[in-house]
C-alpha positions, -999 to 999 in steps of 0.1 A, spaced: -692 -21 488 -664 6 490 -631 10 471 -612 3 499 -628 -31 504 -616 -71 494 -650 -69 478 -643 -45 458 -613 -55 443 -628 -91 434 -658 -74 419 -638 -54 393 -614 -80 383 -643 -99 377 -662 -66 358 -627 -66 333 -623 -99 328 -661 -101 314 -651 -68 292 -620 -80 278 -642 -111 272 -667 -94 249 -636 -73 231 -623 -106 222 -653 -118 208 -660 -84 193 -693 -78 213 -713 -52 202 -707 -16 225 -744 -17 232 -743 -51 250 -712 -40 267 -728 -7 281 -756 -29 293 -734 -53 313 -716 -22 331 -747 -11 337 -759 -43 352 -724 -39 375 -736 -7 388 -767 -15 401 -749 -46 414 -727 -24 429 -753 0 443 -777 -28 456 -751 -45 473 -756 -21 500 -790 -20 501 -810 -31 472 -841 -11 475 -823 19 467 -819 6 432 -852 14 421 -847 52 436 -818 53 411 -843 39 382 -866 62 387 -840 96 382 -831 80 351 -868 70 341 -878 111 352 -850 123 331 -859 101 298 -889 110 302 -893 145 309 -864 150 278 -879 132 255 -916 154 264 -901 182 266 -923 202 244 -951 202 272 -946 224 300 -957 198 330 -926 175 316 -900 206 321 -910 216 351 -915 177 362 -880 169 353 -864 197 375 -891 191 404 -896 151 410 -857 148 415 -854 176 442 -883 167 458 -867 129 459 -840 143 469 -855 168 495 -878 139 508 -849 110 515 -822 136 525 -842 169 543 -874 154 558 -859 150 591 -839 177 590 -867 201 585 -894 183 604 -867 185 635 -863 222 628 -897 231 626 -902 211 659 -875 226 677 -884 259 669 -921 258 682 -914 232 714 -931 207 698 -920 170 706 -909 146 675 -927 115 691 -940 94 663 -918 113 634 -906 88 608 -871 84 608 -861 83 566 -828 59 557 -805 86 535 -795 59 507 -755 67 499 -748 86 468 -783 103 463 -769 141 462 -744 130 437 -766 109 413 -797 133 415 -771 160 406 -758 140 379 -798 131 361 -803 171 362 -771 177 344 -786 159 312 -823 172 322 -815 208 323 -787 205 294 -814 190 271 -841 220 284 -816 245 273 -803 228 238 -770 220 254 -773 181 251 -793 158 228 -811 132 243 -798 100 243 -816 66 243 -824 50 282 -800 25 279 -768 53 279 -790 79 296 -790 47 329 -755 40 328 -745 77 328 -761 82 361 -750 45 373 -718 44 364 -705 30 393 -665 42 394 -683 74 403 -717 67 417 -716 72 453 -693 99 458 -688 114 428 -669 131 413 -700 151 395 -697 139 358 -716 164 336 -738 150 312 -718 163 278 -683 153 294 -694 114 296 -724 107 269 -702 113 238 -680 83 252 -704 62 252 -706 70 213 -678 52 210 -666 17 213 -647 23 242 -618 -3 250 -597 -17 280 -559 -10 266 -526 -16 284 -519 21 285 -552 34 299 -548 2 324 -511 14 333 -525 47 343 -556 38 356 -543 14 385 -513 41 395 -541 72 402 -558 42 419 -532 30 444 -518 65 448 -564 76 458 -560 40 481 -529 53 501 -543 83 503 -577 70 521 -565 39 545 -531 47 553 -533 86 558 -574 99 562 -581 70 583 -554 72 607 -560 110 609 -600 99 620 -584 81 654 -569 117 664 -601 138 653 -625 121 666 -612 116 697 -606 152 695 -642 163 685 -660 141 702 -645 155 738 -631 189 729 -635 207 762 -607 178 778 -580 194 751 -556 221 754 -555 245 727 -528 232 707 -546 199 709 -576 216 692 -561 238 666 -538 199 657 -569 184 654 -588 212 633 -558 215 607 -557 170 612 -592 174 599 -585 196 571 -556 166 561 -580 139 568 -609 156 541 -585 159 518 -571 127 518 -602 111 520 -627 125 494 -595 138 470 -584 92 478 -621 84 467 -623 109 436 -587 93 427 -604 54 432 -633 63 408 -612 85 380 -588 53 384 -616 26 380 -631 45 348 -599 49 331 -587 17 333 -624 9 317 -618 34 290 -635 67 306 -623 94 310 -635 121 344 -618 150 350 -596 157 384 -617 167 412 -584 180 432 -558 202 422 -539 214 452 -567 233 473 -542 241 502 -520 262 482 -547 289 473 -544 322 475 -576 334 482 -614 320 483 -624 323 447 -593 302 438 -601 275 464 -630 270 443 -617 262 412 -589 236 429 -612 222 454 -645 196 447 -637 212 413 -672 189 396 -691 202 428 -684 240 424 -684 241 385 -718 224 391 -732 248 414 -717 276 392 -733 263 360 -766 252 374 -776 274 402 -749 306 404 -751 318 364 -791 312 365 -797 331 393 -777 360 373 -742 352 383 -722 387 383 -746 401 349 -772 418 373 -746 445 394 -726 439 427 -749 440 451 -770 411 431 -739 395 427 -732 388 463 -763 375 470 -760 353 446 -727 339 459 -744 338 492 -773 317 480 -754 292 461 -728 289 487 -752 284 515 -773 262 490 -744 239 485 -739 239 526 -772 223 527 -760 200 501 -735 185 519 -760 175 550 -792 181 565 -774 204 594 -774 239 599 -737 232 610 -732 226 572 -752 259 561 -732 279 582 -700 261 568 -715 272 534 -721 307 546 -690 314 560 -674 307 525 -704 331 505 -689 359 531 -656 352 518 -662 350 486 -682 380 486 -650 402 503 -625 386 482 -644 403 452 -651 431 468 -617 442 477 -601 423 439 -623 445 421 -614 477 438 -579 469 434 -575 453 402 -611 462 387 -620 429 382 -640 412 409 -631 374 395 -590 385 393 -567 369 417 -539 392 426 -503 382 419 -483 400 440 -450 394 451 -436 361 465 -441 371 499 -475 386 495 -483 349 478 -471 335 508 -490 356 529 -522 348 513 -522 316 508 -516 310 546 -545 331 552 -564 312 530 -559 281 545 -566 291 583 -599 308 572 -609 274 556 -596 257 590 -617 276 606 -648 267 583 -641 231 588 -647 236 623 -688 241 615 -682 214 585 -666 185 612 -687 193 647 -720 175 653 -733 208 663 -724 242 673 -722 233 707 -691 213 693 -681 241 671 -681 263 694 -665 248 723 -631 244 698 -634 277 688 -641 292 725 -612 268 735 -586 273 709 -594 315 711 -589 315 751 -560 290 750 -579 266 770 -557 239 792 -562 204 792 -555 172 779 -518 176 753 -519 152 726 -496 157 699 -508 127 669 -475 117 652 -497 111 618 -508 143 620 -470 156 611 -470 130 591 -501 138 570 -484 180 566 -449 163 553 -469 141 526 -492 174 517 -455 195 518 -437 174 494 -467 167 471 -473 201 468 -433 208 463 -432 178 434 -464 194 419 -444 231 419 -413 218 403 -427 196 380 -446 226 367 -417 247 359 -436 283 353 -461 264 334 -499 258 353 -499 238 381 -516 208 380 -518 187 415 -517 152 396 -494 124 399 -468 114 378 -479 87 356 -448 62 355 -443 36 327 -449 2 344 -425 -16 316 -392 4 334 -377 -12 369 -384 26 382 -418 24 375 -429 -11 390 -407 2 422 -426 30 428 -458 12 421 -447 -17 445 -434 9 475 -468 20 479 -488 -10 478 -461 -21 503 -467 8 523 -510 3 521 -505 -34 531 -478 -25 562 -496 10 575 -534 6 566 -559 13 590 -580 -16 595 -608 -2 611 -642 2 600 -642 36 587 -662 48 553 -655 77 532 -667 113 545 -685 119 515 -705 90 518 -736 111 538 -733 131 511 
């Protein structure tokens, strides 16, 4: 069940009609938590239901390892049993393959392991609480919250990464579906929709045409299709994060933006903090700052951007394609600080400059995390390396100019323009604006874009990226 789908949309009218069913009758929050959890394995199971009880069981290791914490098997168990879920279910193959490859050997006979959907994301999510309640961040909670926090099912399959301390106080509280939380809740929502069927999935036609034969393209084909796919991510996972922060608040939950305006970046570091924003706060929290972040001297601190980025590579698939993606980024990372600290003396500052300098960066920037897409997109390097060899010897071939490709840059242009104006010197946040659905304005804006998702929708079968995730 997706966000996108008929099923989805009768399967949350029916999930708020049974909550504003208990508010009327004053049901108690507990009872209510326990239906929405009941929802989310519904939700979850309706894809496959076996995968229901992997979910159970990261919320079972995490109760259990937290509330036994004083005994060292139960720390180290709680950090442990989840990887190794995840490692088994998601990097069997993929190591199995490797090791098989690199010695001749032939993979008759291997097991072939079904990747259940969401698994990075909601073992991510049980070692949030684990490893907050290990270092006195967190309390523990009792299993019925401790479940629904990794269940939740606005943000269960694709995030975005909802840190344990961010969500478990609201579920102290007798959260409530009100008219104003609804108002915004189903605007971010349509605006996440048209994002996903009308723009990212349209883009897919052109991209995988374009990927899946690259050596029949000319170059400008191939460097369209690379920046297309740079669109078509954004659209899509930025469309899905929008769905789920939607879905939640018009529950009464509150996630934070995943998305603020990655294309407009001036340099690497920055990316990072306005792209997969729950994803690299995550990896900077849990993995970068343990390893010693930049405490331990420079050269330390490159390898430890090096690690995490390659780390969080590998956490996006079982591919080297995707640890290479993940290296690239450590390497520019690692000169970005290298060259901010010499000039400014501060290896996290991001450079002002003048406007044109600004402009400057920003556009390199965005073709140096183009080009990184290339490794994130191909199948293999053979792929990868074909654009790049085509696009870098301006290869003949095949012209196919995609009219939702130039459609796809105007939407990003005049988003990112409406974003810029409506800050007005103050920070830039890449969110919509919330309209009031009681004024004629408001319900016509509202209206345009459903009209526009019911005209222009893709109707193919096409799931969200961050699905295999």
């Amino acid at each position: 069940m997706i966000f996108s789908s008929v099923q989805f949309l009768l399967f949350f009218i029916v999930v708020v009609a049974v909550v504003l069913s208990m508010q009327k009758f004053g049901t108690r929050k507990e009872i209510k938590q326990a239906f929405l959890l009941a929802a989310s394995y519904f939700f979850y199971g309706y894809w496959d239901w076996r995968f229901c009880f992997l979910m159970l069981a990261m919320a079972v290791i995490a109760h259990v390892s937290t509330k036994r914490r004083e005994q060292k098997f139960f720390r180290v168990a709680g950090i442990v049993f989840p990887l190794a879920i995840l490692g088994v279910f998601k990097y069997f193959d993929f190591f199995v393959g490797s090791f098989c490859a690199a010695f001749g050997l032939a993979r008759s006979g291997m097991i072939e392991i079904i990747l259940p959907v969401g698994i990075s994301f909601f073992t991510f999510q049980s070692m949030s609480y684990t490893i907050d309640v290990f270092k006195g961040r967190q309390e523990t909670v009792d299993f019925l919250k401790l479940a629904l926090y990794i269940a939740f099912f606005p943000q269960l399959v694709a995030g975005p990464i909802v840190k344990a301390r961010d969500f478990l106080p609201q579920l102290d509280e007798d959260r409530k579906i009100r008219l104003c939380n609804v108002e915004k809740g189903i605007q971010i929502f349509v605006f996440g929709l048209f994002k996903k069927v009308v723009l990212a999935d349209r883009l897919s036609v052109f991209v995988d045409e374009v990927f899946r034969s690259p050596d029949a393209f000319d170059a400008p084909t191939l460097i369209l299709a690379v920046v297309s796919y740079s669109f078509q991510i954004y659209f899509d996972f930025s469309g899905y994060s929008d769905m789920a922060i939607g879905s939640a608040k018009i529950l009464g939950y509150d996630f934070q933006a995943n998305f603020n305006l990655p294309y407009i970046s001036r340099n690497l570091t920055e990316f990072w903090k306005r792209w997969h924003i729950s994803l690299s706060s995550w990896l900077g929290q849990y993995l970068y700052i343990p390893l010693g972040g930049n405490r331990k001297g420079k050269m330390r601190t490159y390898i430890n951007l090096m690690l995490t980025m390659a780390l969080g590579g590998l956490w996006h698939g079982a591919n080297w394609t995707f640890v290479i993606w993940g290296v690239l980024h450590g390497l520019g990372l690692c000169i970005h600080k290298f060259f901010a600290g010499r000039v400014q003396g501060s290896p996290d500052s991001i450079p002002k400059g003048n406007a044109l300098a600004g402009f400057i960066s920003v556009i390199a920037t965005y073709i140096f995390v183009c080009f990184a897409w290339i490794f994130f997109r191909a199948s293999d390097f053979g792929t990868a390396f074909t654009i790049i060899s085509g696009i870098f010897t301006w290869q003949g071939g095949v012209s196919h100019m995609f009219m939702w490709s130039f459609v796809a840059a105007c939407v990003v242009a005049t988003g990112t323009l409406a974003a810029l104006v409506r800050a007005d010197g103050r920070e830039i946040t890449g969110y919509y604006p919330i309209f009031s659905l009681n004024t004629v304005r408001g319900l016509f804006v509202l209206l345009l874009i459903v009209g526009l998702i019911c005209g222009l929708a893709y109707l193919g079968d096409n799931p969200f990226i961050y699905f295999q995730f």
